[in-house]
Backbone as a chain_set.jsonl record, in Angstrom:
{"seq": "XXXXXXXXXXXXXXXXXXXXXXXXXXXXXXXXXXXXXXXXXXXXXXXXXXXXXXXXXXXXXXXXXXXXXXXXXXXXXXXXXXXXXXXXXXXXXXXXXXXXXXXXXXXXXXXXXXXXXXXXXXXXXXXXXXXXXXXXXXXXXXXXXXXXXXXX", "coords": {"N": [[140.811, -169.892, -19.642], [141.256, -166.76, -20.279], [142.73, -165.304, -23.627], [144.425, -163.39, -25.798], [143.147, -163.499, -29.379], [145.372, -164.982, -31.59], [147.529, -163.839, -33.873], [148.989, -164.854, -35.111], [150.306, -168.237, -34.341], [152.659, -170.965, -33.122], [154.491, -173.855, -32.793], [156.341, -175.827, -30.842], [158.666, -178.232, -29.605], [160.402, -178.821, -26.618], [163.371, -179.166, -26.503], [165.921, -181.732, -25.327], [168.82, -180.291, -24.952], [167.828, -177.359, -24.366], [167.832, -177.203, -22.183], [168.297, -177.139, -18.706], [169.93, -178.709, -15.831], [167.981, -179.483, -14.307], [165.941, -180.002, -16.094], [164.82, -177.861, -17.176], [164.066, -175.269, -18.92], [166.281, -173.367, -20.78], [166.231, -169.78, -20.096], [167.088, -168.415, -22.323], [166.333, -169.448, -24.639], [163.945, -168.732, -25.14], [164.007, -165.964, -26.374], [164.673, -167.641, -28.68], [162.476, -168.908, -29.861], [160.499, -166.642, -30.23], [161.828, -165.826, -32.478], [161.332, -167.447, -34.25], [158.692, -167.789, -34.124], [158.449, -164.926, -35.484], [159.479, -165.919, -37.97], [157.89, -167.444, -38.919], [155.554, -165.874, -39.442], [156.862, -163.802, -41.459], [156.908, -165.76, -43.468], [154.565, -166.813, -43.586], [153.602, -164.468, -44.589], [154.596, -164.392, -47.055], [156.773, -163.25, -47.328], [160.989, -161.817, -46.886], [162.967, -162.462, -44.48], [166.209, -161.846, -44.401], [167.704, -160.18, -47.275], [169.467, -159.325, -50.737], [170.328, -156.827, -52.501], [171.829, -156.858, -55.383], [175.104, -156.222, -53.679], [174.302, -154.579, -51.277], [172.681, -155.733, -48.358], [169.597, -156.477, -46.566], [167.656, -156.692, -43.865], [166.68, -157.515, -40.091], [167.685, -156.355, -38.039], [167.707, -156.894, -34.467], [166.588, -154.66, -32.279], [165.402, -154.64, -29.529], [164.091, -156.706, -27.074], [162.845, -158.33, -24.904], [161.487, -160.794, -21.936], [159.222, -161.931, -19.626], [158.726, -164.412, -17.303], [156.745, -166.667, -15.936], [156.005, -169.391, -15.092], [157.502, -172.433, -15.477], [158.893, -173.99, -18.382], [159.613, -177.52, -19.619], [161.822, -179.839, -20.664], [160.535, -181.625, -23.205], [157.868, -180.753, -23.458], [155.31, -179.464, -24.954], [155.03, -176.349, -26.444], [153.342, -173.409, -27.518], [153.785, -171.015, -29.258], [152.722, -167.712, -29.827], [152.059, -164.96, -31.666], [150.892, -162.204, -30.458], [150.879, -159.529, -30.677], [151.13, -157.001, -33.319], [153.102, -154.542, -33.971], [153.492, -152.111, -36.572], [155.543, -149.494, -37.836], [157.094, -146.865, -39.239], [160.058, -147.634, -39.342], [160.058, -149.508, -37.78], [158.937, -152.829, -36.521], [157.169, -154.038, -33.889], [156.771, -156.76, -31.814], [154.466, -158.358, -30.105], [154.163, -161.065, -27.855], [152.604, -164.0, -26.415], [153.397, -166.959, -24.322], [152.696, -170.369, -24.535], [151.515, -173.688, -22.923], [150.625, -176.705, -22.117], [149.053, -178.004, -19.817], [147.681, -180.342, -17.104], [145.372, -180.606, -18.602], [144.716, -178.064, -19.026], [145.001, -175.342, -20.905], [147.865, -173.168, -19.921], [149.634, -169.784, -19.646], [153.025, -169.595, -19.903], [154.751, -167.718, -20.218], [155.898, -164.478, -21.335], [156.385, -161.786, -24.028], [158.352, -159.171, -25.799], [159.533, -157.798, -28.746], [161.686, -155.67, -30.895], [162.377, -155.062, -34.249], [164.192, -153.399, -36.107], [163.835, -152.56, -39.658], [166.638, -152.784, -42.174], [169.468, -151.402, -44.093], [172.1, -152.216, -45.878], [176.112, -152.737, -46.037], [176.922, -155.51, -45.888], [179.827, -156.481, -45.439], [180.991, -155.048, -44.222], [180.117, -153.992, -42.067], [178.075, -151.713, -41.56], [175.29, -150.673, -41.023], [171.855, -149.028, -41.491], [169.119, -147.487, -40.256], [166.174, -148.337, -42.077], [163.741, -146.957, -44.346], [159.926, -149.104, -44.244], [159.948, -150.835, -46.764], [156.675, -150.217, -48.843], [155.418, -152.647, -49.662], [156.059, -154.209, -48.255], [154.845, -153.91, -45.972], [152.601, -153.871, -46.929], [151.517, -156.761, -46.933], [152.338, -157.697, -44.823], [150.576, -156.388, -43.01], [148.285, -157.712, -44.188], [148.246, -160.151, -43.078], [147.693, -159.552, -40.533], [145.063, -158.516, -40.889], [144.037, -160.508, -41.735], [143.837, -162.166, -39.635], [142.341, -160.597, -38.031], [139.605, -160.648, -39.305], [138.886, -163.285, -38.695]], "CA": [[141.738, -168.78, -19.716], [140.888, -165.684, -21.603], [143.432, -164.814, -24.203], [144.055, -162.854, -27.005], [143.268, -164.336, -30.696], [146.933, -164.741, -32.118], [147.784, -163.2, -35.223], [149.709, -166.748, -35.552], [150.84, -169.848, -33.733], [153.659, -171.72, -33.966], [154.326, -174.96, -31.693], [157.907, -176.162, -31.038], [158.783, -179.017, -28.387], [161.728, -178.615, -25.709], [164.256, -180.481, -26.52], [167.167, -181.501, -23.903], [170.04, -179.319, -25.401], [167.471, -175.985, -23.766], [167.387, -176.932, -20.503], [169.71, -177.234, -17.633], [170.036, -179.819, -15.216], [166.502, -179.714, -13.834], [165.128, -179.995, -17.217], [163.815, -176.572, -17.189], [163.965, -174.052, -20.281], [166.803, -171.897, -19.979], [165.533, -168.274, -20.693], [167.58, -167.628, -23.64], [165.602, -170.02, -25.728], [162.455, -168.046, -25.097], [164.353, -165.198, -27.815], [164.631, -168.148, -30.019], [161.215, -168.915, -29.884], [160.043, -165.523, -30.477], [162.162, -165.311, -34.001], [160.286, -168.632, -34.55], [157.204, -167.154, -34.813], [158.625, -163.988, -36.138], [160.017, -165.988, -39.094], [156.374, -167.844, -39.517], [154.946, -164.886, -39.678], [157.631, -163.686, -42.723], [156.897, -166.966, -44.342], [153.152, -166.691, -44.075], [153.305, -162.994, -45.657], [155.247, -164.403, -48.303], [157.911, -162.036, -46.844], [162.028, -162.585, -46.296], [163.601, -161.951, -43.414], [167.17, -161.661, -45.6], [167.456, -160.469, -49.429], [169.893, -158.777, -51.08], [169.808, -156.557, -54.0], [173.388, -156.793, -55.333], [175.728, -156.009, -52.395], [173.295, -154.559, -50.6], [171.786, -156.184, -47.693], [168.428, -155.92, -46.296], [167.05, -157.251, -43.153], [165.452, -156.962, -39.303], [168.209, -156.444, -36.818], [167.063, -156.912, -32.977], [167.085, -153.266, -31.103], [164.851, -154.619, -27.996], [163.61, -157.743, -26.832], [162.308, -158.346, -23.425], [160.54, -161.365, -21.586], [159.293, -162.085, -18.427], [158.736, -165.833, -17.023], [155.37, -167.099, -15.359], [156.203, -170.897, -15.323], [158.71, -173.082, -16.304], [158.957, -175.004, -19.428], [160.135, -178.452, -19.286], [162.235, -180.972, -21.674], [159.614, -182.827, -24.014], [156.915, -179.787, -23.099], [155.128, -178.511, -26.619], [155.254, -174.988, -26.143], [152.686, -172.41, -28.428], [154.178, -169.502, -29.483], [152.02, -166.683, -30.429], [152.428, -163.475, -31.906], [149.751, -161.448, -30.032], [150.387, -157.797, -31.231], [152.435, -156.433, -33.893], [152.756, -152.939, -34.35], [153.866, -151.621, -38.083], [155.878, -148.246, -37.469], [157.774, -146.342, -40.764], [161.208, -148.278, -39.338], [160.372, -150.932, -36.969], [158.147, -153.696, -36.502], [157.151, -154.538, -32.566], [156.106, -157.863, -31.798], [154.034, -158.717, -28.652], [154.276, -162.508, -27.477], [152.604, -165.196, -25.308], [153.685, -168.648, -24.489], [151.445, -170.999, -23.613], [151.282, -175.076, -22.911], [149.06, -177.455, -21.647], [148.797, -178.66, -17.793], [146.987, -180.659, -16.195], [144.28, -180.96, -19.237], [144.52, -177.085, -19.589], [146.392, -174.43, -21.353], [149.054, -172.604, -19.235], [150.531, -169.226, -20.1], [153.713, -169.706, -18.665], [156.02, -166.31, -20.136], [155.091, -163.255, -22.033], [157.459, -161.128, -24.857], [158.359, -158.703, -26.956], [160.858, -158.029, -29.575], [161.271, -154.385, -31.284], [162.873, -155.158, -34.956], [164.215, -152.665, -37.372], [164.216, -152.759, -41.632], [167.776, -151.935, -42.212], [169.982, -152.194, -45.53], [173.688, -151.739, -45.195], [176.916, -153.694, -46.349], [177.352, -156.81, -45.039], [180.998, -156.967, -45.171], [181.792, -153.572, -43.722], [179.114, -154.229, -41.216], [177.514, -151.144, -41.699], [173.963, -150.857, -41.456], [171.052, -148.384, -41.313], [167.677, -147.878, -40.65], [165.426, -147.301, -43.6], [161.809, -146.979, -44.557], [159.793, -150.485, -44.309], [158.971, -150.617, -47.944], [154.991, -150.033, -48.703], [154.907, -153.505, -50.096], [156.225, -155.225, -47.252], [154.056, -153.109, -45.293], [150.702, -154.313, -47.081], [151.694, -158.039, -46.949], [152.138, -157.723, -43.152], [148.384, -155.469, -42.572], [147.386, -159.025, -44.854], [148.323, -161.276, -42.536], [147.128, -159.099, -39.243], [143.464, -158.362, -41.221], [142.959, -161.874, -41.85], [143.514, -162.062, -38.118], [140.905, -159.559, -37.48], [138.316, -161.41, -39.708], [138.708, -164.622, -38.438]], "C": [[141.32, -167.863, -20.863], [142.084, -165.355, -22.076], [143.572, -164.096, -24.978], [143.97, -163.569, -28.32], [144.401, -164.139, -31.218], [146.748, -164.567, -33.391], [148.288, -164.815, -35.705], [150.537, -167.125, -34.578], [151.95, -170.19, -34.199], [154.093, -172.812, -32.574], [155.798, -175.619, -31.946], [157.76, -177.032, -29.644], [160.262, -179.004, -28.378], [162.573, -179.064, -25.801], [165.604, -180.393, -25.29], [168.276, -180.7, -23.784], [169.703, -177.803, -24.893], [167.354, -176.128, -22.179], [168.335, -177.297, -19.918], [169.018, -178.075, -17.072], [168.623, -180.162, -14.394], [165.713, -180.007, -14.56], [164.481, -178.807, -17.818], [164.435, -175.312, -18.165], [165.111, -173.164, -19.713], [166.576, -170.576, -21.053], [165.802, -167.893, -21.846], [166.521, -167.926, -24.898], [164.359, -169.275, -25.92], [162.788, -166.864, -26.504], [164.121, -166.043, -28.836], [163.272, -168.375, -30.637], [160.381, -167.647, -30.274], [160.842, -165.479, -32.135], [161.698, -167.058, -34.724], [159.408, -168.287, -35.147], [157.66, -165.89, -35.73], [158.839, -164.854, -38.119], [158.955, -167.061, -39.92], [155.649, -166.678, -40.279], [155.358, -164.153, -41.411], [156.813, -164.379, -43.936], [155.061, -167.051, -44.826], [152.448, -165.245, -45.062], [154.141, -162.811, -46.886], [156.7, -163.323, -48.421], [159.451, -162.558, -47.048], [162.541, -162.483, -45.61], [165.172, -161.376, -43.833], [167.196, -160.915, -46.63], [168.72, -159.494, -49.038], [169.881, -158.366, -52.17], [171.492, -155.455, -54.424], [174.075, -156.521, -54.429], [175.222, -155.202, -51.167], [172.662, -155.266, -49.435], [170.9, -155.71, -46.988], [168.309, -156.975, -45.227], [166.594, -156.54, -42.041], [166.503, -157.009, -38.336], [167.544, -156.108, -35.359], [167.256, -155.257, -32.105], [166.236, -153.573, -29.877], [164.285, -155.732, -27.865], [163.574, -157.852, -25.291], [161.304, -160.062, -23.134], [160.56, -161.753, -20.207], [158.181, -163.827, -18.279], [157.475, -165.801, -16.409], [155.63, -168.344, -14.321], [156.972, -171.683, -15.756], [158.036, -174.342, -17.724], [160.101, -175.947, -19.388], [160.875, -179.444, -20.597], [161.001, -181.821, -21.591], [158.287, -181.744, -23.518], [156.749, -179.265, -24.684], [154.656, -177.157, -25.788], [154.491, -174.212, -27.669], [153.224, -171.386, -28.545], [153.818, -168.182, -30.162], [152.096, -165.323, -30.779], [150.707, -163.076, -31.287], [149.293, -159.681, -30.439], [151.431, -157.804, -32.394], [151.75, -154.736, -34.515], [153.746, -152.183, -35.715], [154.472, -150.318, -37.795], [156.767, -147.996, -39.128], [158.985, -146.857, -40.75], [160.963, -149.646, -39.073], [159.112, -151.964, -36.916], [158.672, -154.156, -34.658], [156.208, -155.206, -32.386], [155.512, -158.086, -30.089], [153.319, -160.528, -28.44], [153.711, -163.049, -26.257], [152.85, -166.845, -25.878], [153.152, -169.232, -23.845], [151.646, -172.627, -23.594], [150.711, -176.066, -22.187], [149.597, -178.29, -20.075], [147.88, -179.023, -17.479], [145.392, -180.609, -16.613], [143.844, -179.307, -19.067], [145.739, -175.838, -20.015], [146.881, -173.518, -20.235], [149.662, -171.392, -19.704], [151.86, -169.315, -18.885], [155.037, -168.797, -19.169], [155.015, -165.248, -21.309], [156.888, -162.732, -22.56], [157.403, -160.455, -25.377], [159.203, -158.368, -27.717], [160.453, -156.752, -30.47], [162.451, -154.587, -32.741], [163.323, -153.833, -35.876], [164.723, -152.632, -38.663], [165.566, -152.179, -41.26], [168.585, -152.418, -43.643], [171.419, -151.295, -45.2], [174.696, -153.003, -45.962], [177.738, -154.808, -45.432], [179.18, -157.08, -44.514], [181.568, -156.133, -44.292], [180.928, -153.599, -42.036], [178.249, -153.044, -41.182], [176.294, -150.984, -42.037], [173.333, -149.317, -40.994], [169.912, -148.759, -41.52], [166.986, -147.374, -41.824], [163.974, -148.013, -43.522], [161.114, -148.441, -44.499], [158.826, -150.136, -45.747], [157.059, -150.49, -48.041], [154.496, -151.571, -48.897], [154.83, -154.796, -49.14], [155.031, -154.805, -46.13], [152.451, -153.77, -45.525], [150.73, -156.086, -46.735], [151.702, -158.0, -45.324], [150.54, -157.319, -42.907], [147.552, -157.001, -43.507], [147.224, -159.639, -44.346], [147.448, -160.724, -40.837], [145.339, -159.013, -39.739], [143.255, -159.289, -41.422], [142.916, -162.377, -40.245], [142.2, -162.002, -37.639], [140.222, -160.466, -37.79], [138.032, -162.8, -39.319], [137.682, -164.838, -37.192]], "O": [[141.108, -168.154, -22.041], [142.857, -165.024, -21.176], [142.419, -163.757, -25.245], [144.871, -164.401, -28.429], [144.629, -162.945, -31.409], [145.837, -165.121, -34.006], [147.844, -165.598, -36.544], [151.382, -166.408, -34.043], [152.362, -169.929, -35.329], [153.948, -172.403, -31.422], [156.274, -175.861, -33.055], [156.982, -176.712, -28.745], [161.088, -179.091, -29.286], [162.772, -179.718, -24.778], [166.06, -179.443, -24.653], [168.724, -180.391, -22.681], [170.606, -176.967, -24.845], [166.923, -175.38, -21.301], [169.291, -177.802, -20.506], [167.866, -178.377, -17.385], [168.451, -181.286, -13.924], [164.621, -180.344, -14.102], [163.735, -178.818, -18.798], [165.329, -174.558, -17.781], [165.096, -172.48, -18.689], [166.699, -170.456, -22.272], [165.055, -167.161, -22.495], [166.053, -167.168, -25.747], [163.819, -169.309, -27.026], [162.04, -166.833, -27.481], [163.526, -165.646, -29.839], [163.012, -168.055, -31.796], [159.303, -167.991, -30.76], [160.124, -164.965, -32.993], [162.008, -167.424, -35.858], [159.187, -168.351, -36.357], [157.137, -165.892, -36.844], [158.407, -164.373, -39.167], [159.061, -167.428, -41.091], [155.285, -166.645, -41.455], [154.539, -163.999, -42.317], [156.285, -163.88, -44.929], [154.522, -167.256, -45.914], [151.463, -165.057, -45.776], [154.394, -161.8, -47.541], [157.338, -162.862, -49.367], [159.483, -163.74, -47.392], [163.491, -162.078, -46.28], [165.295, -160.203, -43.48], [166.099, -161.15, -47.136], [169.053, -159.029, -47.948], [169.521, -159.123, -53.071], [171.986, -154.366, -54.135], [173.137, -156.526, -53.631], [175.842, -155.265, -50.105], [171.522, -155.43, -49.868], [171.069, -154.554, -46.598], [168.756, -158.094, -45.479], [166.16, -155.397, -42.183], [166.257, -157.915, -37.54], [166.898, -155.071, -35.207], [168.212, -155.023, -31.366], [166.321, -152.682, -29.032], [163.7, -155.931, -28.93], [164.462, -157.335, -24.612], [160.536, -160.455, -24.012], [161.612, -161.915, -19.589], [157.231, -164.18, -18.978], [157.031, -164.655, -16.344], [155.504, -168.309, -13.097], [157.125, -171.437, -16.952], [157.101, -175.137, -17.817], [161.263, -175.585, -19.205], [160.115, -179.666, -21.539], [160.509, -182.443, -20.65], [157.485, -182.524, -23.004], [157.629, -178.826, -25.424], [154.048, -177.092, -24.72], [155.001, -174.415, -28.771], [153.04, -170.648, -27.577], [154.573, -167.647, -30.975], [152.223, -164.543, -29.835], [149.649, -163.589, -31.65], [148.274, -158.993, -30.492], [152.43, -158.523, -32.386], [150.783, -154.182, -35.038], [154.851, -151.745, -35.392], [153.545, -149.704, -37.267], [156.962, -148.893, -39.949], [159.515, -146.825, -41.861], [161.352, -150.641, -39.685], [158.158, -151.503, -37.544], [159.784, -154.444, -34.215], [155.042, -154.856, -32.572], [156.213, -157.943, -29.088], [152.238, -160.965, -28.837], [154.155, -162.713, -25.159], [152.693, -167.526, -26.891], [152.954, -168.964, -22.66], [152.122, -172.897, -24.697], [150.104, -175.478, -21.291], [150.519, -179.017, -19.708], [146.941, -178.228, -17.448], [144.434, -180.58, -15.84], [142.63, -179.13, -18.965], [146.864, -175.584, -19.586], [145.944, -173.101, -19.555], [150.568, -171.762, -20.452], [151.839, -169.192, -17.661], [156.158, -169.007, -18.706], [153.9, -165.34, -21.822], [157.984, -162.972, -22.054], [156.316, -160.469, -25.954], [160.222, -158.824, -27.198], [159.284, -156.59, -30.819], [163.583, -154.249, -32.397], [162.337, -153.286, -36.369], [165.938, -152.668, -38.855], [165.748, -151.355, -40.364], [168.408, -153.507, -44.189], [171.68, -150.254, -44.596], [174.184, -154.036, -46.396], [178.704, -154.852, -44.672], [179.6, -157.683, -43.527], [182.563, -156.441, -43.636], [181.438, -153.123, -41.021], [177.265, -153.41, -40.539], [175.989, -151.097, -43.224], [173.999, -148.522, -40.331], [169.448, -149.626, -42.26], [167.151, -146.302, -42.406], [163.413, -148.976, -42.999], [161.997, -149.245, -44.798], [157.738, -149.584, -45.912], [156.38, -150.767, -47.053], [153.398, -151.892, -48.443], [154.123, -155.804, -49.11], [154.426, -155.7, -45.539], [151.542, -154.041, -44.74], [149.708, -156.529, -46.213], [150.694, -158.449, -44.779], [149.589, -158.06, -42.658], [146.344, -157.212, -43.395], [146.156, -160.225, -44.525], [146.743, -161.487, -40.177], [144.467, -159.425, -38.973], [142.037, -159.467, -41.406], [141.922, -162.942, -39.789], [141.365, -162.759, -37.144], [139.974, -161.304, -36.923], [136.988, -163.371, -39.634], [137.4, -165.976, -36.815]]}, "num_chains": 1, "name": "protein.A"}
């Protein structure tokens, strides 16, 4: 199978509480799986998905997420979860996802994703949020983790 080289991996197994009575993945989990990797990704750019700076909060609320199925995933199935694109914009961060797992002594993509985040800082209590700039710093720490990509 030709794929793309993933920016980063992340490997999670099915457990029985995602699947319905056939055993079989129900769709929702596939979002969770996607802020899986999203929150590898964070963690590997030394990033936080959270902070606050005094009452203030800062984070990545969801404005689009999408995925479409291939294959089913099964209770007790390890499941790869790869960030395949991410695209850096002056608000948002858009993630492009495959899921992949092994059959029959070969890998399987068996869904595809993507998830369209945006920086926002706003008061938590009031619920009020906005979008705002994705700092420069968070900005280079992300292009760190995609260029060691590249070079690999």
């Amino acid at each position: 199978m030709n794929r793309p080289l993933p920016i980063l991996s992340t490997f999670h197994t099915v457990q029985f509480s995602e699947t319905d009575m056939a055993g079989i993945v129900h769709f929702s989990n596939f979002y969770r799986y996607m802020e899986q990797a999203e929150a590898e990704l964070f963690k590997k750019a030394q990033l936080d998905l959270m902070s606050r700076e005094g009452i203030e909060a800062r984070g990545w609320p969801r404005v689009k997420a999408n995925a479409s199925f291939k294959h089913p995933l099964r209770f007790g199935d390890t499941v790869e979860i790869s960030i395949e694109g991410l695209e850096i914009k002056d608000h948002s961060l858009e993630f492009r996802f495959g899921f992949y797992t092994e059959r029959d002594s070969a890998l399987q993509k068996v869904a595809v994703g993507s998830m369209t985040t945006v920086y926002a800082k706003g008061d938590p209590y009031t619920g009020r949020f906005q979008a705002a700039l994705i700092p420069e710093a968070v900005q280079s720490s992300l292009m760190a983790v995609i260029q060691h990509h590249h070079a690999v």
